[in-house]
N, CA, C and O atoms as a CHARMM CRD file, in Angstrom:
* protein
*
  196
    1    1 UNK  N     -3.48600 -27.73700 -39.16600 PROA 1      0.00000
    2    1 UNK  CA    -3.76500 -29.04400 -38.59800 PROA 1      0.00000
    3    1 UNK  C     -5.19800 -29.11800 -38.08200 PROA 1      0.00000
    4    1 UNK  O     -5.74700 -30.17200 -38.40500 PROA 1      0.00000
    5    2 UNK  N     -5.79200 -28.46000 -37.51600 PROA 2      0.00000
    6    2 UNK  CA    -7.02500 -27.97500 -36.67500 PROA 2      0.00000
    7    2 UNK  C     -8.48200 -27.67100 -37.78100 PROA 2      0.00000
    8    2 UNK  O     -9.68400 -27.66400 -37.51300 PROA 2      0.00000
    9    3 UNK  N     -7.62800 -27.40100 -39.29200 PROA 3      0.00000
   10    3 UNK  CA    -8.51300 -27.10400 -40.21900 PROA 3      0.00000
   11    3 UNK  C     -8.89200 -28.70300 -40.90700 PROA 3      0.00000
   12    3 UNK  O     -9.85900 -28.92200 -41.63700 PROA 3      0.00000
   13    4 UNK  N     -8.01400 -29.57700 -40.52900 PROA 4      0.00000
   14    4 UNK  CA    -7.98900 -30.62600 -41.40100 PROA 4      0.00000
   15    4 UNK  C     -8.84200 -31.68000 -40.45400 PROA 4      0.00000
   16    4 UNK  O     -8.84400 -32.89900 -40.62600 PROA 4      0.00000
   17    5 UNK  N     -9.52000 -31.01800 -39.48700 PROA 5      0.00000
   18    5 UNK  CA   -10.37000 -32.65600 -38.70300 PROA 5      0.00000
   19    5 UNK  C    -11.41900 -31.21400 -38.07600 PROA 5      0.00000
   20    5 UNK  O    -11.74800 -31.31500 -36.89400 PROA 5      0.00000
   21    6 UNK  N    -11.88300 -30.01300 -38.80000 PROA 6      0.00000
   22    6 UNK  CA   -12.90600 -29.46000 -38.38400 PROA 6      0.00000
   23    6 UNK  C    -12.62000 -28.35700 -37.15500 PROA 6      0.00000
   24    6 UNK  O    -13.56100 -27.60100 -36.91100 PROA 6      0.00000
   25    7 UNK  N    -11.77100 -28.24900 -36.60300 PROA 7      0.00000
   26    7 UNK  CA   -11.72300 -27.49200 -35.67600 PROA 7      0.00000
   27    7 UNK  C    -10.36700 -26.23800 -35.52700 PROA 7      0.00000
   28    7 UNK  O     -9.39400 -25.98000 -34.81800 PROA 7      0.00000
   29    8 UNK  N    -11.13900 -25.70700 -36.77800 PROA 8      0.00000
   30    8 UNK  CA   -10.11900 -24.55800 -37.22600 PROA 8      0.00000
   31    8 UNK  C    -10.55200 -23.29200 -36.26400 PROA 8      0.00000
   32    8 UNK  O     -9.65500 -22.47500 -36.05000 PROA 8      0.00000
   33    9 UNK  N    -11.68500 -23.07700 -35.73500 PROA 9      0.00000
   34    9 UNK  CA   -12.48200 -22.08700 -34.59400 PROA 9      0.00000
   35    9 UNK  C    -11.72800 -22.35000 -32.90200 PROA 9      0.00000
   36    9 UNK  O    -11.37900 -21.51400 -32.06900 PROA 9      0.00000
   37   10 UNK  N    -11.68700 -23.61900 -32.87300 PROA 10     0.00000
   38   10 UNK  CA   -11.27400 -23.77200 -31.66300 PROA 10     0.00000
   39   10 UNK  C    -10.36400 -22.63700 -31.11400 PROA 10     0.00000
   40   10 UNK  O    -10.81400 -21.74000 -30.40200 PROA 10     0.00000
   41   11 UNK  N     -9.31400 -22.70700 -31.41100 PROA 11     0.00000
   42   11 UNK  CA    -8.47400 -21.81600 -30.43700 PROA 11     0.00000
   43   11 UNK  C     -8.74000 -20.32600 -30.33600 PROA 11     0.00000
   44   11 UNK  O     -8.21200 -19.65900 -29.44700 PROA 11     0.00000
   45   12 UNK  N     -9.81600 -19.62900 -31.52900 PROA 12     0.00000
   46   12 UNK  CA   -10.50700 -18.30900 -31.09800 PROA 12     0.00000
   47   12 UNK  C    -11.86400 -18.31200 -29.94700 PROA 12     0.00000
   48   12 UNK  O    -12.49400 -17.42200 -29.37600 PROA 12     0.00000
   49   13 UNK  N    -11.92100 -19.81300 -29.96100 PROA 13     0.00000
   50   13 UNK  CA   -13.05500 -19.96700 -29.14600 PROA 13     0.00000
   51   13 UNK  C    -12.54800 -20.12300 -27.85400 PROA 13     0.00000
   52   13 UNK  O    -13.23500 -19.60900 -26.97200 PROA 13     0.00000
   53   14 UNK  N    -11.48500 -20.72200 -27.49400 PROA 14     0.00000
   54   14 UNK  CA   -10.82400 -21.03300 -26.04800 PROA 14     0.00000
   55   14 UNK  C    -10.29800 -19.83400 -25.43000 PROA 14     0.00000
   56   14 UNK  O    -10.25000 -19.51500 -24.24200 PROA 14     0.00000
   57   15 UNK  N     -9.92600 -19.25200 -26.44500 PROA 15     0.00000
   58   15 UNK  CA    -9.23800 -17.22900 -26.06800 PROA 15     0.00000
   59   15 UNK  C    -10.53100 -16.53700 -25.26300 PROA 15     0.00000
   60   15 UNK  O    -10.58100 -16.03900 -24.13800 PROA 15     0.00000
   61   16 UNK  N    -11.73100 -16.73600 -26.46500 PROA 16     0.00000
   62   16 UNK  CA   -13.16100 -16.30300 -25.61200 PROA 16     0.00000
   63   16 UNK  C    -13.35400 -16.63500 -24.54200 PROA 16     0.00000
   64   16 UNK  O    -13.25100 -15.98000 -23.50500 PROA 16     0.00000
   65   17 UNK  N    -13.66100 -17.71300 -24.70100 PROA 17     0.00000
   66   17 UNK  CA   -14.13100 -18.77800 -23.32100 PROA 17     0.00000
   67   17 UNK  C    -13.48100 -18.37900 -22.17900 PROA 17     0.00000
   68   17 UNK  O    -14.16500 -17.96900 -21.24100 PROA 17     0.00000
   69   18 UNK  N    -11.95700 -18.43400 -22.06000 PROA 18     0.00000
   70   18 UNK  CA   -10.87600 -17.99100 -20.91400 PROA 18     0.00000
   71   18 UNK  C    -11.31600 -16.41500 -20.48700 PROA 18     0.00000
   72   18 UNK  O    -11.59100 -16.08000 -19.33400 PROA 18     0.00000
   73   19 UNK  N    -11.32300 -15.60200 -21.55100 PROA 19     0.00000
   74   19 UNK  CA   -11.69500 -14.65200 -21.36600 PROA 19     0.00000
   75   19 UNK  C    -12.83100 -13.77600 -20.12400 PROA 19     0.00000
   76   19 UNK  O    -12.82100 -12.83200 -19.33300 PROA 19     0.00000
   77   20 UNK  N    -13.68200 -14.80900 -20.61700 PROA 20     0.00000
   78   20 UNK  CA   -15.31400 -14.78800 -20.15200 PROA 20     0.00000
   79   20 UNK  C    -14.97700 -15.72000 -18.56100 PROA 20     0.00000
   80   20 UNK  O    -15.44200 -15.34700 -17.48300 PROA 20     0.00000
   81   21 UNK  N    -14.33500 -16.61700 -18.68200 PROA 21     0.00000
   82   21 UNK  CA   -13.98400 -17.30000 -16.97500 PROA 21     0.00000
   83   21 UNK  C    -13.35900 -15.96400 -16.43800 PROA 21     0.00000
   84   21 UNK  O    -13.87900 -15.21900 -15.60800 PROA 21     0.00000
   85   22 UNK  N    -12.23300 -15.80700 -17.01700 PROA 22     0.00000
   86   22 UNK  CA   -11.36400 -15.02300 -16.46300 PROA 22     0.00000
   87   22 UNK  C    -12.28700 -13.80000 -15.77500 PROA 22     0.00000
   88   22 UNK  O    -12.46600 -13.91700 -14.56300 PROA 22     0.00000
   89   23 UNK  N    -12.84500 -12.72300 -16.39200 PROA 23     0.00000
   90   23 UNK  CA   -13.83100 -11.78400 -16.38800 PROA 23     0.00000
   91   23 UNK  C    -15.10800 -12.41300 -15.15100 PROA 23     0.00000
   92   23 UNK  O    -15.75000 -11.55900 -14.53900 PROA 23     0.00000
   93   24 UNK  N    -15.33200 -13.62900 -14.92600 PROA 24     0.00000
   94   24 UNK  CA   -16.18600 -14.20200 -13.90000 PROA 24     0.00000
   95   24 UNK  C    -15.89200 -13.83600 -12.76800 PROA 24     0.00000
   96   24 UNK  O    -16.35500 -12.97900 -12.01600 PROA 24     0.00000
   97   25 UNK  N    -14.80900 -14.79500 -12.67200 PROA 25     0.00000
   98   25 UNK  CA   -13.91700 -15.05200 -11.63400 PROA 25     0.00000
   99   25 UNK  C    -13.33500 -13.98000 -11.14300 PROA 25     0.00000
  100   25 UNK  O    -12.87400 -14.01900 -10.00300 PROA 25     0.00000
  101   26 UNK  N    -13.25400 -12.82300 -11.92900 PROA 26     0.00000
  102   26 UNK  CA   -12.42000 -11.55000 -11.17000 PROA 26     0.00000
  103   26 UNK  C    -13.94200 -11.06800 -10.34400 PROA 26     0.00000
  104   26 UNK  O    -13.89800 -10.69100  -9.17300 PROA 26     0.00000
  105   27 UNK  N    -15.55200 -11.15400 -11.28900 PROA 27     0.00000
  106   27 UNK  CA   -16.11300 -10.40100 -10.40800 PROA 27     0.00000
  107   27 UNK  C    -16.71100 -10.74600  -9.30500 PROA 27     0.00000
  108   27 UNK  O    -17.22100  -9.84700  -8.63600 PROA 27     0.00000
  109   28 UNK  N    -16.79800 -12.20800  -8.82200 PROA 28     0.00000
  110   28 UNK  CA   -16.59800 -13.00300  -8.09200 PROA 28     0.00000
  111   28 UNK  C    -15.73400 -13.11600  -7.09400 PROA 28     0.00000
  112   28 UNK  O    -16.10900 -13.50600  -5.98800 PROA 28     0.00000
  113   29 UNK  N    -14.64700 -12.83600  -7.31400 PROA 29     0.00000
  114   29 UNK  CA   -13.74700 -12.32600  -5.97800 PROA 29     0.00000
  115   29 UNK  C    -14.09700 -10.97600  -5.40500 PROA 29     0.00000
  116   29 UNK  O    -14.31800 -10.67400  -4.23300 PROA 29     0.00000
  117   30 UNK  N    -14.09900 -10.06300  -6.73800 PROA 30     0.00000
  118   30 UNK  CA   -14.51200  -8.61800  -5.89100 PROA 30     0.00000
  119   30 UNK  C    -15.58300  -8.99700  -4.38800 PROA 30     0.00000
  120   30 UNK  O    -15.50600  -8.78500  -3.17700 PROA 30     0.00000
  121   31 UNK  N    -16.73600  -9.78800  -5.50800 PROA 31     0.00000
  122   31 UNK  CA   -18.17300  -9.96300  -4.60700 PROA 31     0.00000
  123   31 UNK  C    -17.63800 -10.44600  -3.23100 PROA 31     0.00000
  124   31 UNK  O    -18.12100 -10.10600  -2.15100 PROA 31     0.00000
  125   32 UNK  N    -16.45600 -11.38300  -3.42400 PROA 32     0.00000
  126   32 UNK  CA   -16.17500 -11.96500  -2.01900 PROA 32     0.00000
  127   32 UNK  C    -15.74100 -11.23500  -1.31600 PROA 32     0.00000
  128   32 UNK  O    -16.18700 -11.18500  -0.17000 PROA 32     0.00000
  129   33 UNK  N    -14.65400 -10.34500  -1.74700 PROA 33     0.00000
  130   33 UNK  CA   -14.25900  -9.44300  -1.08700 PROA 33     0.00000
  131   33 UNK  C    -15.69900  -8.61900  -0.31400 PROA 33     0.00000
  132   33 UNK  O    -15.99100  -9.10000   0.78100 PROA 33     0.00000
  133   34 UNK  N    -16.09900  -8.09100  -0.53100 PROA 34     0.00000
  134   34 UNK  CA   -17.29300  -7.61200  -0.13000 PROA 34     0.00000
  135   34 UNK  C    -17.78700  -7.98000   1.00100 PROA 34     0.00000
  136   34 UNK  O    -17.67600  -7.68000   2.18900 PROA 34     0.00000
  137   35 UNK  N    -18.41900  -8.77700   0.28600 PROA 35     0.00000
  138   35 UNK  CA   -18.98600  -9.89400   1.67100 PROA 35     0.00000
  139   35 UNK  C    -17.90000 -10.14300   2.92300 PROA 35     0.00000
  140   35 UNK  O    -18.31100 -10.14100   4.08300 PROA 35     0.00000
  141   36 UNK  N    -16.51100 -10.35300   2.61400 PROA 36     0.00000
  142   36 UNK  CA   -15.77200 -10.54400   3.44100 PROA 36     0.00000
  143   36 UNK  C    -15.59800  -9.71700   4.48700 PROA 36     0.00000
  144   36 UNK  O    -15.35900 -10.04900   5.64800 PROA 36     0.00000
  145   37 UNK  N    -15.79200  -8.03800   3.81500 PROA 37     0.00000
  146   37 UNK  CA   -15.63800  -7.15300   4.70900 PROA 37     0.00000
  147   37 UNK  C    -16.80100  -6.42500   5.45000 PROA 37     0.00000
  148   37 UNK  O    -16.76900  -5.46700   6.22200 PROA 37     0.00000
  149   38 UNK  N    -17.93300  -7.24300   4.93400 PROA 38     0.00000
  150   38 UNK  CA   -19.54700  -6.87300   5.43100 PROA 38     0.00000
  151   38 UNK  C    -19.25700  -7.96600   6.59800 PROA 38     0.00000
  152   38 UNK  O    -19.95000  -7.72500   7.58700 PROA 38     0.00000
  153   39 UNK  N    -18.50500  -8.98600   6.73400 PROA 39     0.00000
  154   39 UNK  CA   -19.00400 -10.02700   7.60300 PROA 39     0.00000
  155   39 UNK  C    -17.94900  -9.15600   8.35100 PROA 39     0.00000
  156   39 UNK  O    -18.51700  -8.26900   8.98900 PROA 39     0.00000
  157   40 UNK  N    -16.87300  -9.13400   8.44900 PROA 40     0.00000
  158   40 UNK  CA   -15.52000  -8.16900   9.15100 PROA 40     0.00000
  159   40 UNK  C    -16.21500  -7.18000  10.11600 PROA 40     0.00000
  160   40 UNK  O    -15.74100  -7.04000  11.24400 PROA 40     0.00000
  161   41 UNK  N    -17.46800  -6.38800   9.68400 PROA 41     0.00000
  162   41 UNK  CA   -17.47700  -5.10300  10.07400 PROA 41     0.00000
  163   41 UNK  C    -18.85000  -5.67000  11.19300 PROA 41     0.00000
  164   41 UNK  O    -19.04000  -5.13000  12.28300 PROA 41     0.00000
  165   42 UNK  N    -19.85600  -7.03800  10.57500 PROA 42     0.00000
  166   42 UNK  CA   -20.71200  -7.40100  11.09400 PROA 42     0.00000
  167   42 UNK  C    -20.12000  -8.06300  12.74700 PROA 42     0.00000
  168   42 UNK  O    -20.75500  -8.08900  13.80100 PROA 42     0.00000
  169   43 UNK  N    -18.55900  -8.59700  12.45000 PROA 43     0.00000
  170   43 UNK  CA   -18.10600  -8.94500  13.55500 PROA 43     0.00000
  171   43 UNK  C    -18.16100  -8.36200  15.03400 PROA 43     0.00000
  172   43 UNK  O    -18.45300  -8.67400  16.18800 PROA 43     0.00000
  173   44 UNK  N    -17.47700  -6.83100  13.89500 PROA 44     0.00000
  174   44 UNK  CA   -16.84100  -6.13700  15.04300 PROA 44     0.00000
  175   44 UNK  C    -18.41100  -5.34800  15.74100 PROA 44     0.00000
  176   44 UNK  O    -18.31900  -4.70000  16.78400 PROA 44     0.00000
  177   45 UNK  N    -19.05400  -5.42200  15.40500 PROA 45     0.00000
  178   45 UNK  CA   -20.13600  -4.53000  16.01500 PROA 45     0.00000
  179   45 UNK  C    -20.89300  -5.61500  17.21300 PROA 45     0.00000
  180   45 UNK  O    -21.22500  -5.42400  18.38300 PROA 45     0.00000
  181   46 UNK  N    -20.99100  -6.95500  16.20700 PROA 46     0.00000
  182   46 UNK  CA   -21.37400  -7.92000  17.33700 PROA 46     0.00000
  183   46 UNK  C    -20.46800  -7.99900  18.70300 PROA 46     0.00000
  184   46 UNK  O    -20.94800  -8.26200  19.80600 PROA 46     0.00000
  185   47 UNK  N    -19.06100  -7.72700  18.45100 PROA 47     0.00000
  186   47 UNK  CA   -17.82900  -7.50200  19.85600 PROA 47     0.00000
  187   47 UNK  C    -18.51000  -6.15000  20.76900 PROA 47     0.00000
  188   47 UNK  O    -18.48500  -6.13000  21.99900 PROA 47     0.00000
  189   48 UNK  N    -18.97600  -5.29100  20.11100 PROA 48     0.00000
  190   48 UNK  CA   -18.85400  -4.39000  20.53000 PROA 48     0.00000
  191   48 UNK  C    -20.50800  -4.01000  21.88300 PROA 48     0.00000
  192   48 UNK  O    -20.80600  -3.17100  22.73200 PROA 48     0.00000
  193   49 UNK  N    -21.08800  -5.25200  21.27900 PROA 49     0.00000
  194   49 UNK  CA   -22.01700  -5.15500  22.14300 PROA 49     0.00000
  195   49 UNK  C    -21.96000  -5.74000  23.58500 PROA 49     0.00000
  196   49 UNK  O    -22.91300  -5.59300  24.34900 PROA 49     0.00000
């Protein structure tokens, strides 16, 4: 069906595409994570003064 109006690629291209979000978005959370626990640790030292 997809071959008959040109867009026989599409759905290897959307597998990619997801792929490549997917793969973003995971390293993007890591990063947050990070930061989350740089600000966590930045907290506790500011308490501690």
């Amino acid at each position: 069906m997809l071959a008959g109006i040109g867009l026989e690629g599409l759905p290897d291209r959307i597998t990619a595409t997801t792929a490549r979000v997917s793969e973003e978005v995971s390293a993007l959370a890591t990063e947050g994570e990070k930061l989350d626990q740089k600000a966590g640790n930045a907290a506790d030292k500011i308490r501690k003064l």
